[in-house]
ZADO-1210 file (C-alpha; in nm, 4 decimals, padded with zeros to 6 digits):
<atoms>
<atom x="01.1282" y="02.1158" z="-01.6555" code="UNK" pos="1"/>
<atom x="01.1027" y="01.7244" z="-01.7018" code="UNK" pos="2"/>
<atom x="01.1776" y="01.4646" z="-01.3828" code="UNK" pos="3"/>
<atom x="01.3967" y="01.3542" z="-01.6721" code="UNK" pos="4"/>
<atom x="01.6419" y="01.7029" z="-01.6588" code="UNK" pos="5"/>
<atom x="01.6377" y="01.7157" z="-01.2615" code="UNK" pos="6"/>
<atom x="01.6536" y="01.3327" z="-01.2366" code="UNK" pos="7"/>
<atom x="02.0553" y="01.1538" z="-01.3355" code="UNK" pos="8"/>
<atom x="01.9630" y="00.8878" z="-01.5956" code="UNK" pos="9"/>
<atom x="02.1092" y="00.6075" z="-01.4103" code="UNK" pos="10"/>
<atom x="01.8681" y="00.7025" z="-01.0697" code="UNK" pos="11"/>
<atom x="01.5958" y="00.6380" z="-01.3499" code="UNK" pos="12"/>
<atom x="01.7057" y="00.3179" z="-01.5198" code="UNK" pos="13"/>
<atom x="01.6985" y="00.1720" z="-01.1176" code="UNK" pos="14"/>
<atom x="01.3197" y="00.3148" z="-01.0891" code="UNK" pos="15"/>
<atom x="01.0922" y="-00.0254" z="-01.0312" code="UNK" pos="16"/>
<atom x="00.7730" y="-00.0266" z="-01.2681" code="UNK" pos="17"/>
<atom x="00.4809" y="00.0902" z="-01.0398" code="UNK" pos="18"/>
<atom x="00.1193" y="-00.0086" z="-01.1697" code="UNK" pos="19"/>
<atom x="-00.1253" y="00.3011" z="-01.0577" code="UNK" pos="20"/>
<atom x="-00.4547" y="00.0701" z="-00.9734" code="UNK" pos="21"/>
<atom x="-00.6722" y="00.3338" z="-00.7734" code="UNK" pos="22"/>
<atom x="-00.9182" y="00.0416" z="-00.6840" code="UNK" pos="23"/>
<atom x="-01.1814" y="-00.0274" z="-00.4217" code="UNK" pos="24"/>
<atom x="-01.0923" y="-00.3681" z="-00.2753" code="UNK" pos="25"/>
<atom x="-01.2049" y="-00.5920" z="00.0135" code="UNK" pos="26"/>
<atom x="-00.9493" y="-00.6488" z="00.2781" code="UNK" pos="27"/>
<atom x="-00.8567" y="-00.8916" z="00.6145" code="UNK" pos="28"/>
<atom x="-00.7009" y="-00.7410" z="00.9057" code="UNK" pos="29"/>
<atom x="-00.5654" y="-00.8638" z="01.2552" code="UNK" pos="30"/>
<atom x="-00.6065" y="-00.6155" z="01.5077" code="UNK" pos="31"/>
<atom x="-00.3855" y="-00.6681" z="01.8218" code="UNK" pos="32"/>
<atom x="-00.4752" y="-00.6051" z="02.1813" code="UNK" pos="33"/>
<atom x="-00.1700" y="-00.4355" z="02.2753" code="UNK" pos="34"/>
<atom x="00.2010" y="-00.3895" z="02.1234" code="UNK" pos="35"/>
<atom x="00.3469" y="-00.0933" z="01.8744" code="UNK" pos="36"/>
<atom x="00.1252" y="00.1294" z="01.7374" code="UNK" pos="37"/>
<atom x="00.2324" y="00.0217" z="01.4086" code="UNK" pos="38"/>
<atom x="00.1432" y="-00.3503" z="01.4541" code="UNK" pos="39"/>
<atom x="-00.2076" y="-00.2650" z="01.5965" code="UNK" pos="40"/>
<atom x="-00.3992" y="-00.3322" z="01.2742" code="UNK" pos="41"/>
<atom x="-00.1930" y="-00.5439" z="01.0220" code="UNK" pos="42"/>
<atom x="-00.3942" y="-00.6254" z="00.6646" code="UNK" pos="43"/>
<atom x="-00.3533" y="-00.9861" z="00.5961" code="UNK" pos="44"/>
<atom x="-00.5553" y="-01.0349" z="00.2873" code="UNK" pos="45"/>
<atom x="-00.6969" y="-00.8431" z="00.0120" code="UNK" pos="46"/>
<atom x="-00.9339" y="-00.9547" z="-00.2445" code="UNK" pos="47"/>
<atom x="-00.8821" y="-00.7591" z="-00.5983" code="UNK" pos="48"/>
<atom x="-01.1167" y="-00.8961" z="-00.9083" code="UNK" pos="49"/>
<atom x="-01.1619" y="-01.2066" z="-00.7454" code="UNK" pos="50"/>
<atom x="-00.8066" y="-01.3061" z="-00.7122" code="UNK" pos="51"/>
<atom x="-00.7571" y="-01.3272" z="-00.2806" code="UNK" pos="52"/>
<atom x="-00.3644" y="-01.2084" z="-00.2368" code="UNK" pos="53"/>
<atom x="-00.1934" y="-01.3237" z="00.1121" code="UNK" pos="54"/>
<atom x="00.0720" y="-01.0845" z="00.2935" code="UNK" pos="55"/>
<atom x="00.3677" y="-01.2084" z="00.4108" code="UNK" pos="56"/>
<atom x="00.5440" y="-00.9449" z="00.5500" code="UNK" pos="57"/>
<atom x="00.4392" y="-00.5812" z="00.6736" code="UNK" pos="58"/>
<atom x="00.6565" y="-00.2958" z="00.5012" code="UNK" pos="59"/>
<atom x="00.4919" y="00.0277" z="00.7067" code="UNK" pos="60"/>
<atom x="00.1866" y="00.2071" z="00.8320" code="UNK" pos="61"/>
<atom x="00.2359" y="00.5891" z="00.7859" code="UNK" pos="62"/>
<atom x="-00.1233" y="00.7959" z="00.9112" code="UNK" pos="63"/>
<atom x="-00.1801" y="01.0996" z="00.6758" code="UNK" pos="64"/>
<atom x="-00.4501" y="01.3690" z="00.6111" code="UNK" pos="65"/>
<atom x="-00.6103" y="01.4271" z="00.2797" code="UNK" pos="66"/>
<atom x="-00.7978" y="01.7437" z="00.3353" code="UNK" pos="67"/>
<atom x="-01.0313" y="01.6518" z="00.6845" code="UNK" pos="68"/>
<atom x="-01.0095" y="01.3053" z="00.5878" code="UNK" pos="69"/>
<atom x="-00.7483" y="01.0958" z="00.8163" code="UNK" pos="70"/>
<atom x="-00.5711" y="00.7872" z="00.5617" code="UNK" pos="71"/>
<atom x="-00.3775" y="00.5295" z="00.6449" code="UNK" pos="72"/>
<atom x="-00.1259" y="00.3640" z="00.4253" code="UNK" pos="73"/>
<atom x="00.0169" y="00.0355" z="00.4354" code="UNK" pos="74"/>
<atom x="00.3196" y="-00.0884" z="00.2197" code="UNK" pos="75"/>
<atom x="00.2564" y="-00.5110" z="00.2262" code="UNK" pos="76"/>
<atom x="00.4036" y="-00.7481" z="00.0133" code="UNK" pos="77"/>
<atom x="00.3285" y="-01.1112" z="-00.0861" code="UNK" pos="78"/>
<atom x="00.6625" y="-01.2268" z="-00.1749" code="UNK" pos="79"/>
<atom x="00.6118" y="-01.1558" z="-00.5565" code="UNK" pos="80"/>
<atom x="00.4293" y="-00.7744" z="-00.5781" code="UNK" pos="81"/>
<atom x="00.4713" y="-00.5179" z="-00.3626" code="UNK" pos="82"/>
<atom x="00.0778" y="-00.3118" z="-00.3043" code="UNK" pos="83"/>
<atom x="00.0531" y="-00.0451" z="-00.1461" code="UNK" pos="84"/>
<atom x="-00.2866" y="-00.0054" z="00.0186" code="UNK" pos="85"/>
<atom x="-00.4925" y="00.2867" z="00.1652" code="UNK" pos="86"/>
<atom x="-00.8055" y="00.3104" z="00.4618" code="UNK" pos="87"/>
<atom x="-01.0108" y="00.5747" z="00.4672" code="UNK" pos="88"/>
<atom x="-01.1000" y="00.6274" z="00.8673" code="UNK" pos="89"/>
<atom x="-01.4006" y="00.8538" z="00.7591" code="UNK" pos="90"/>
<atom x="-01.5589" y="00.6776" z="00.5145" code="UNK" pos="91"/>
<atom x="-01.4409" y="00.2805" z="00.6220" code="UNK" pos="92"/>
<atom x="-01.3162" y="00.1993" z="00.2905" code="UNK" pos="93"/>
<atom x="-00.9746" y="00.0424" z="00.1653" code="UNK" pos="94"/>
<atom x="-00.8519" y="00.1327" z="-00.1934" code="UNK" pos="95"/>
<atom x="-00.5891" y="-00.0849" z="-00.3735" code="UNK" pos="96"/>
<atom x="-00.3320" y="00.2605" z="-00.5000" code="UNK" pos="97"/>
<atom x="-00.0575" y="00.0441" z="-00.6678" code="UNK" pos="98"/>
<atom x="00.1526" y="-00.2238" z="-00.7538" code="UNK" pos="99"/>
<atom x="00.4995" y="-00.2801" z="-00.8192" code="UNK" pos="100"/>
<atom x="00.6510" y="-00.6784" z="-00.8957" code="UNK" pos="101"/>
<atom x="00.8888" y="-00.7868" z="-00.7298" code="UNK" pos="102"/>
<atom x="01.2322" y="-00.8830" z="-00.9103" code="UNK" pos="103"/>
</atoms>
């Protein structure tokens, strides 16, 4: 069975490209003193193969396991892509997942 046969064609004409990246990058957070837990630590900034890529408005934070390892994934945007970013609490490292432009 295909997504195709359980999915109705127009549902999958609407689907926005997503670009799989799967990327180490370097990233600039804010971390707040106080406030909702979701707004504690906020990315800012990422740098992906040189080019430096400036949020400008927080989609979600949404804390999951993978294995013993606790993740935490952000949905950010810069006005033109949507990225969807991941930290790795064990091993301190944020990975660029994907991509998907904005239309």
């Amino acid at each position: 069975m295909t997504l195709q046969s359980v999915v109705p064609q127009t549902y999958t004409q609407l689907m926005p490209d997503i670009e799989s990246v799967g990327e180490r990058i370097e990233v600039m957070c804010v971390f707040a003193d106080s406030g909702d837990m979701q707004q504690i630590c906020v990315p800012r900034k990422i740098k992906h193969k040189g080019r430096t890529i400036e949020f400008t408005e927080f989609g979600f934070r949404h804390p999951t396991s993978q294995g013993n390892r606790m993740i935490h994934v952000f949905d950010m945007t810069d006005g033109l892509a949507d990225y969807r970013i991941e930290f790795d609490a064990e091993s301190l490292t944020w990975t660029l997942v994907s991509t998907m432009i904005v239309e």
